[in-house]
C-alpha positions as CSV (number, residue, x, y, z in Angstrom):
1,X,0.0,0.0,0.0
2,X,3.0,2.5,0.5
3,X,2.8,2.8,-3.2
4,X,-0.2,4.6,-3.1
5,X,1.5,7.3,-1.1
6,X,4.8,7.4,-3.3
7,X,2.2,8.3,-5.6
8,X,0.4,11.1,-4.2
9,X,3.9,12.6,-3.6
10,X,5.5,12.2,-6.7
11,X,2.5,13.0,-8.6
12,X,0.3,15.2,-6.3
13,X,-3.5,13.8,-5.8
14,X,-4.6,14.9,-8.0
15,X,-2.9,13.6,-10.7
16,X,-2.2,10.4,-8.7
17,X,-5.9,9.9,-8.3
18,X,-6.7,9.2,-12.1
19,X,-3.9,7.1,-12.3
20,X,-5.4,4.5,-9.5
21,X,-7.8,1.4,-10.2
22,X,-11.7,2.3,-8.6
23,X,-11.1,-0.4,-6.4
24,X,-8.0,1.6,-5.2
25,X,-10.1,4.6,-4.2
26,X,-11.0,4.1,-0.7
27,X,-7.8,3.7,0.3
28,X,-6.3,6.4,-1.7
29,X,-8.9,9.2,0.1
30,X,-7.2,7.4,3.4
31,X,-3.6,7.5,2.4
32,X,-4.3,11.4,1.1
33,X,-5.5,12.4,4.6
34,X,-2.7,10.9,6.4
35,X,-0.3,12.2,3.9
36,X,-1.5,16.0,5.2
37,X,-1.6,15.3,8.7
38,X,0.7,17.0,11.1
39,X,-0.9,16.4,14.3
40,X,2.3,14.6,16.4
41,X,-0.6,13.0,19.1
42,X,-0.6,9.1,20.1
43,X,-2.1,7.2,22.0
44,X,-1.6,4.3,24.0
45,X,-2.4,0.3,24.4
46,X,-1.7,-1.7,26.8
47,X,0.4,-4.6,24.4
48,X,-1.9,-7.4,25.7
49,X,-4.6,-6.3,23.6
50,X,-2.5,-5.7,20.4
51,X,-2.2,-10.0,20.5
52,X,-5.7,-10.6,21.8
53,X,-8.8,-8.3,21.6
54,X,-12.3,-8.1,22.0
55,X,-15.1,-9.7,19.6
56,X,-15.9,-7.8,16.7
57,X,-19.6,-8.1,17.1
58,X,-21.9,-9.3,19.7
59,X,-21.9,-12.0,21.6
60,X,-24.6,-13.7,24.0
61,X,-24.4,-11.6,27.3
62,X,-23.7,-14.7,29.5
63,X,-20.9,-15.8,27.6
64,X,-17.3,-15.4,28.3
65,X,-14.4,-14.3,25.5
66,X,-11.6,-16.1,24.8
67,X,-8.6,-15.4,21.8
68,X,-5.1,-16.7,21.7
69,X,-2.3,-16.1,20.1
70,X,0.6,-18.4,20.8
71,X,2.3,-17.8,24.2
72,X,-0.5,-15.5,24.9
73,X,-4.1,-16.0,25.7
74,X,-6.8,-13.6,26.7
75,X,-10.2,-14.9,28.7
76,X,-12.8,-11.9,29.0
77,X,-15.3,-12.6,32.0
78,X,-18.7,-10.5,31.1
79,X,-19.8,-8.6,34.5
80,X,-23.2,-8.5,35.9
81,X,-25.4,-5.5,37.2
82,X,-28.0,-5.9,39.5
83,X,-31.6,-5.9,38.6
84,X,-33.7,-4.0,42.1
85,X,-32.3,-1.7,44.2
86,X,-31.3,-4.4,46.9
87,X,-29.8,-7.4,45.9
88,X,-30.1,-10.4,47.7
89,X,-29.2,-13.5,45.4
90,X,-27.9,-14.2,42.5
91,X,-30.9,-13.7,40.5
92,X,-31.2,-9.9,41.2
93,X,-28.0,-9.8,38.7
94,X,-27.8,-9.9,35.2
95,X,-25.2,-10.5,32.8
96,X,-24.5,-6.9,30.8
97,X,-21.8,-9.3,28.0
98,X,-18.6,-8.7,27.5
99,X,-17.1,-5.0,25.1
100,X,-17.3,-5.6,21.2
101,X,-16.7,-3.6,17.8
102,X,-14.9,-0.4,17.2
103,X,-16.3,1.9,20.1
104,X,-15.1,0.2,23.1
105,X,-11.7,-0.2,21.5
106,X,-12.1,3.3,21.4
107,X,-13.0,3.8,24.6
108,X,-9.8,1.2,25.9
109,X,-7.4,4.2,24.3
110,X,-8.7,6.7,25.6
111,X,-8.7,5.9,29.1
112,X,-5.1,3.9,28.5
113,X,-3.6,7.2,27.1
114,X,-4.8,9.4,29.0
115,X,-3.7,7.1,32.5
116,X,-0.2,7.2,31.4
117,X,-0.1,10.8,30.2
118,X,-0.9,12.1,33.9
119,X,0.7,9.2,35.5
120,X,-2.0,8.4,37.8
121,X,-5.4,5.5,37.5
122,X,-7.1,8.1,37.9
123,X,-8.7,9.6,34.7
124,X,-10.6,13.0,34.1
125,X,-13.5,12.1,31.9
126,X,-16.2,14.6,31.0
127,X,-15.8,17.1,28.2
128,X,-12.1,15.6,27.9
129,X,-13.6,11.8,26.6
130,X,-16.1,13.2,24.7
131,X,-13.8,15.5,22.7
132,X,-11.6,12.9,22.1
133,X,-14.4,11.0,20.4
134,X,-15.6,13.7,18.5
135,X,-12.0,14.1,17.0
136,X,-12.3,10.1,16.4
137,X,-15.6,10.9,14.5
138,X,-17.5,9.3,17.4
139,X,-20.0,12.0,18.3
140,X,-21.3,11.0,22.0
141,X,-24.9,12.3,21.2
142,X,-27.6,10.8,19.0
143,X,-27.9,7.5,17.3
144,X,-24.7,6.5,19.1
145,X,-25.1,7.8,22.6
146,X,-26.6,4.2,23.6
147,X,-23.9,2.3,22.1
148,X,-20.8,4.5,23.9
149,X,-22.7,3.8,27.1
150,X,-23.3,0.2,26.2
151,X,-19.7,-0.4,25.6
152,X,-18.3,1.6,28.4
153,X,-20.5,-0.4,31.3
154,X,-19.4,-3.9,29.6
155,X,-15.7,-2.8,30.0
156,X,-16.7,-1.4,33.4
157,X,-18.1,-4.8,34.7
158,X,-15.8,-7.1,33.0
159,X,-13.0,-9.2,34.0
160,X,-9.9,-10.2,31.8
161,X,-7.2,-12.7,32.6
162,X,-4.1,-12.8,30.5
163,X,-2.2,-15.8,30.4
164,X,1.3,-16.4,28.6
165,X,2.5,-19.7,28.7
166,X,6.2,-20.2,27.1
167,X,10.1,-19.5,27.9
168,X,12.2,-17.1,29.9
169,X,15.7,-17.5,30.1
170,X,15.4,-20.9,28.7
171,X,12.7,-22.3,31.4
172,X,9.5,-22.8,31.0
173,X,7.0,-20.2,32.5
174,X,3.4,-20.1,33.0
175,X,1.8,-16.7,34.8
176,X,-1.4,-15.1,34.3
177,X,-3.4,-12.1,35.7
178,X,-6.6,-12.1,36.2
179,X,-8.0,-8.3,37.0
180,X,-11.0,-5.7,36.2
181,X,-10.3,-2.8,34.0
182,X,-12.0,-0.4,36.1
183,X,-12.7,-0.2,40.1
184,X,-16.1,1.6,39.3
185,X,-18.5,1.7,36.9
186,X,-18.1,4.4,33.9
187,X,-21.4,6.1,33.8
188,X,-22.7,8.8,31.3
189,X,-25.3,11.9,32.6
190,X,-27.1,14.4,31.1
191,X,-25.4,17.7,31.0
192,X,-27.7,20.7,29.8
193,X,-24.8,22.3,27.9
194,X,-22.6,19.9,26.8
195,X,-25.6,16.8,25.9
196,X,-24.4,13.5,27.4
197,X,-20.9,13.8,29.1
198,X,-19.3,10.8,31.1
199,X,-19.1,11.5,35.1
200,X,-16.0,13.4,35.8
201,X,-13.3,11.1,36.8
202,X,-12.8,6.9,36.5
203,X,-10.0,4.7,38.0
204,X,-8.6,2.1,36.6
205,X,-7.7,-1.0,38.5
206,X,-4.0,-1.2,40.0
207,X,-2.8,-4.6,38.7
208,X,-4.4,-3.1,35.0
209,X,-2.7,0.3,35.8
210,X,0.7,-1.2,36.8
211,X,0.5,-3.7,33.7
212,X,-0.3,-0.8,31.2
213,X,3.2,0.7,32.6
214,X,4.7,-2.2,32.1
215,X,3.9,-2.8,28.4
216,X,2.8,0.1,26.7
217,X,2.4,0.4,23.0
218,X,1.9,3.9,21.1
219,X,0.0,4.5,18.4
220,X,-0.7,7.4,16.2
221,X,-4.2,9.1,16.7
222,X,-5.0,10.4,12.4
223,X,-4.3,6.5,11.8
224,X,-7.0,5.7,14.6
225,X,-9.5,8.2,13.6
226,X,-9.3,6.9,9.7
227,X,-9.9,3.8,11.1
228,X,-12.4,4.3,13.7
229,X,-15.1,2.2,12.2
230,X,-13.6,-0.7,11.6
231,X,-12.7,-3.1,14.8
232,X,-11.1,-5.5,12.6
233,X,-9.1,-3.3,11.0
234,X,-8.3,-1.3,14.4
235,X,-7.1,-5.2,15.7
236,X,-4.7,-5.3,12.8
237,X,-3.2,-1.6,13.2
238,X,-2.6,-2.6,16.6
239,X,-1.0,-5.8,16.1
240,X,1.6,-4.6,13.3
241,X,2.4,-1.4,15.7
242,X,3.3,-4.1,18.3
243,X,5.2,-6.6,15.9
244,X,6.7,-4.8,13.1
245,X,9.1,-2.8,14.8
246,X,10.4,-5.5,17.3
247,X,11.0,-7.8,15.1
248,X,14.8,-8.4,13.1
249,X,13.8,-10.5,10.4
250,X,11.0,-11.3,8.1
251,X,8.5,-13.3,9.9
252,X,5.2,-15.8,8.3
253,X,2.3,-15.9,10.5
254,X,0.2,-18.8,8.7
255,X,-3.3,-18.3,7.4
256,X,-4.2,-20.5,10.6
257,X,-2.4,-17.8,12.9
258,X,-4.1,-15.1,11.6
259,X,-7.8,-16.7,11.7
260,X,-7.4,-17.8,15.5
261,X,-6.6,-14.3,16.4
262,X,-8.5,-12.4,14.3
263,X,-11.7,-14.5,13.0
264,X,-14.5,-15.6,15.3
265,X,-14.3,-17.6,18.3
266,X,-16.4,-20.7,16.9
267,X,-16.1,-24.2,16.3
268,X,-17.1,-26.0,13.1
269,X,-18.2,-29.3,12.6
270,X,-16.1,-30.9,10.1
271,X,-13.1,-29.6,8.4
272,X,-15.0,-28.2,4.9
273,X,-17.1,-25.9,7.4
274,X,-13.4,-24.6,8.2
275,X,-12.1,-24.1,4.8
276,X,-15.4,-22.1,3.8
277,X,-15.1,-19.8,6.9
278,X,-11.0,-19.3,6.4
279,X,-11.9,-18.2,2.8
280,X,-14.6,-16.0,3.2
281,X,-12.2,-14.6,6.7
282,X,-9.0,-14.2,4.2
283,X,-11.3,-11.6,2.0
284,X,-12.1,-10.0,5.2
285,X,-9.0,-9.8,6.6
286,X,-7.1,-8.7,3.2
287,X,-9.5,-6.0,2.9
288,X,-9.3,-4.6,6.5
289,X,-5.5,-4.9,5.8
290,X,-5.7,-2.2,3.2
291,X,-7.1,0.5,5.3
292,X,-4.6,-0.3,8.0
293,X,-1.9,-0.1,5.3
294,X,-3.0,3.4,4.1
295,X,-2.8,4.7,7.9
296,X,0.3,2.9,8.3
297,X,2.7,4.1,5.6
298,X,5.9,2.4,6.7
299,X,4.2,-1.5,7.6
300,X,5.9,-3.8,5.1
301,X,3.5,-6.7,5.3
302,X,2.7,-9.2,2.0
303,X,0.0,-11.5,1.7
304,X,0.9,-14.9,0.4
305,X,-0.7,-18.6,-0.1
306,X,0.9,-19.5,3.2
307,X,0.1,-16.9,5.3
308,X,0.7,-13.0,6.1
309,X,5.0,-12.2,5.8
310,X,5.5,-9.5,8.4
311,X,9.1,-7.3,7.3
312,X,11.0,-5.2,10.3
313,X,9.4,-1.6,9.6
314,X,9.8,1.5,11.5
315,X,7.0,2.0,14.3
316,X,3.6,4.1,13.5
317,X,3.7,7.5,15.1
318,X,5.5,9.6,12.9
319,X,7.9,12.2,12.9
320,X,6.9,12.4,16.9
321,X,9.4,11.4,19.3
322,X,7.2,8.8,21.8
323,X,8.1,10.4,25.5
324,X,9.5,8.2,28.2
325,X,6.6,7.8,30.3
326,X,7.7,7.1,34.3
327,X,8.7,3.4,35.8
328,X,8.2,1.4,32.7
């Protein structure tokens, strides 16, 4: 896809632009915008969730997430909000389902960035999130309003344990954590000037907060807000941000890699229902790839019969030097 930028500057756009195949378009308006962007802001993701991440569509409320990816697995626990003002058992709670699609990846920025910008778990909210959604194209009001609130109490309530199972040092390892995002739930009021804001201030969990310390990754906020949209295509962003400049060689995750962390979390009944699914996923996947290569000028990726070829490539904020945040 870096072509397409090569092109726009050797050529201008709009010269460039009758030169491209209609099919190229899309990502050529992308690749444009990113081209003129001089805003030097990132934000942050906790690395976790650049290998593992949340279903791209709904799931039933009662059931519980699961994605791996090698060493690494990731189990999301849906929460449960009570039904009558005083509990007693069980059956005053309900199952609210675990965060999906594009807006509560959103949200999981936001409130990462923003923890490690300040330092502290303790995150301002109010005018400040719903800014930073409007400048994602997320407006906080209307048709989505429900939906941001939606996602926000599922990541409130739910509970995520990261595993890694492999070698340090030559020995075998296994550690997990097992922790809630939040400590209290992230609620959203009406506010007579401002529509619907978010209540002022959130905090995040301590073993999350520590963790996000430990293993931050940034990313660059005109490539998120191209790519708003599109969870699968935020997944992939977030995974080559992570990868591509860690590793020292070129790299082939296989076609089976690539479905087990980035396709649905299903199992089929015979091995033709698997081969149907993997080729409807790879025109998914290649597709979602494309906007993330027009966001992300310098990922050198190829797609191949065998799988997806990852090549070293600088990271994706750029021109911005990434700050050294305290005690990482």
């Amino acid at each position: 896809m870096g072509e397409l930028h090569d092109l726009i500057r050797t050529h201008g756009k709009d010269n460039a632009r009758a030169m491209i195949n209609p099919e190229q378009v899309p990502f050529f308006q992308i690749a444009s915008s990113i081209i003129c962007a001089d805003i030097a802001e990132f934000g942050i993701i906790h690395s976790g969730f650049c290998l593992a991440g949340f279903p791209h569509r709904q799931i039933p409320n009662d059931q519980p997430w699961v994605r791996a990816n090698g060493a690494i697995s990731l189990l999301v626990e849906p929460g449960r909000r009570p039904t009558t003002p005083h509990p007693r058992t069980s059956s005053d709670y309900e199952y609210v389902g675990v965060p999906y699609g594009s807006k509560a990846r959103l949200i999981l920025i936001y409130l990462q960035t923003e923890a490690l910008r300040k330092n502290s778990p303790l995150v301002r909210l109010g005018r400040s999130m719903n800014q930073w959604l409007e400048r994602m194209d997320i407006s906080t009001g209307g048709t989505t309003y429900k939906e941001v609130r939606n996602q926000a109490e599922r990541i409130s309530r739910c509970r995520l344990t990261f595993e890694y199972s492999g070698k340090h040092n030559g020995s075998k390892i296994n550690s997990y954590r097992n922790e809630t995002i939040v400590k209290t739930a992230i609620n959203m009021r009406k506010n007579t000037d401002q529509g619907h804001l978010f209540d002022d201030l959130v905090e995040l969990s301590d073993a999350f907060f520590q963790t996000l310390k430990s293993h931050p990754v940034p990313v660059w906020e005109p490539a998120i807000k191209q790519i708003a949209g599109k969870s699968m295509a935020l997944d992939i962003y977030l995974w080559l941000a992570y990868r591509l400049h860690i590793i020292d060689k070129p790299m082939i995750v296989s076609w089976t890699a690539v479905f087990s962390q980035f396709g649905p979390n299903r199992k089929y009944k015979d091995e033709l229902a698997y081969k149907h699914n993997l080729r409807s996923f790879k025109a998914e996947f290649c597709l979602a790839l494309n906007y993330v290569l027009a966001v992300y000028e310098d990922a050198k990726v190829q797609i191949g019969d065998e799988g997806v070829t990852l090549f070293p490539s600088r990271p994706p904020v750029p021109g911005a030097k990434v700050p050294s945040f305290p005690s990482f």
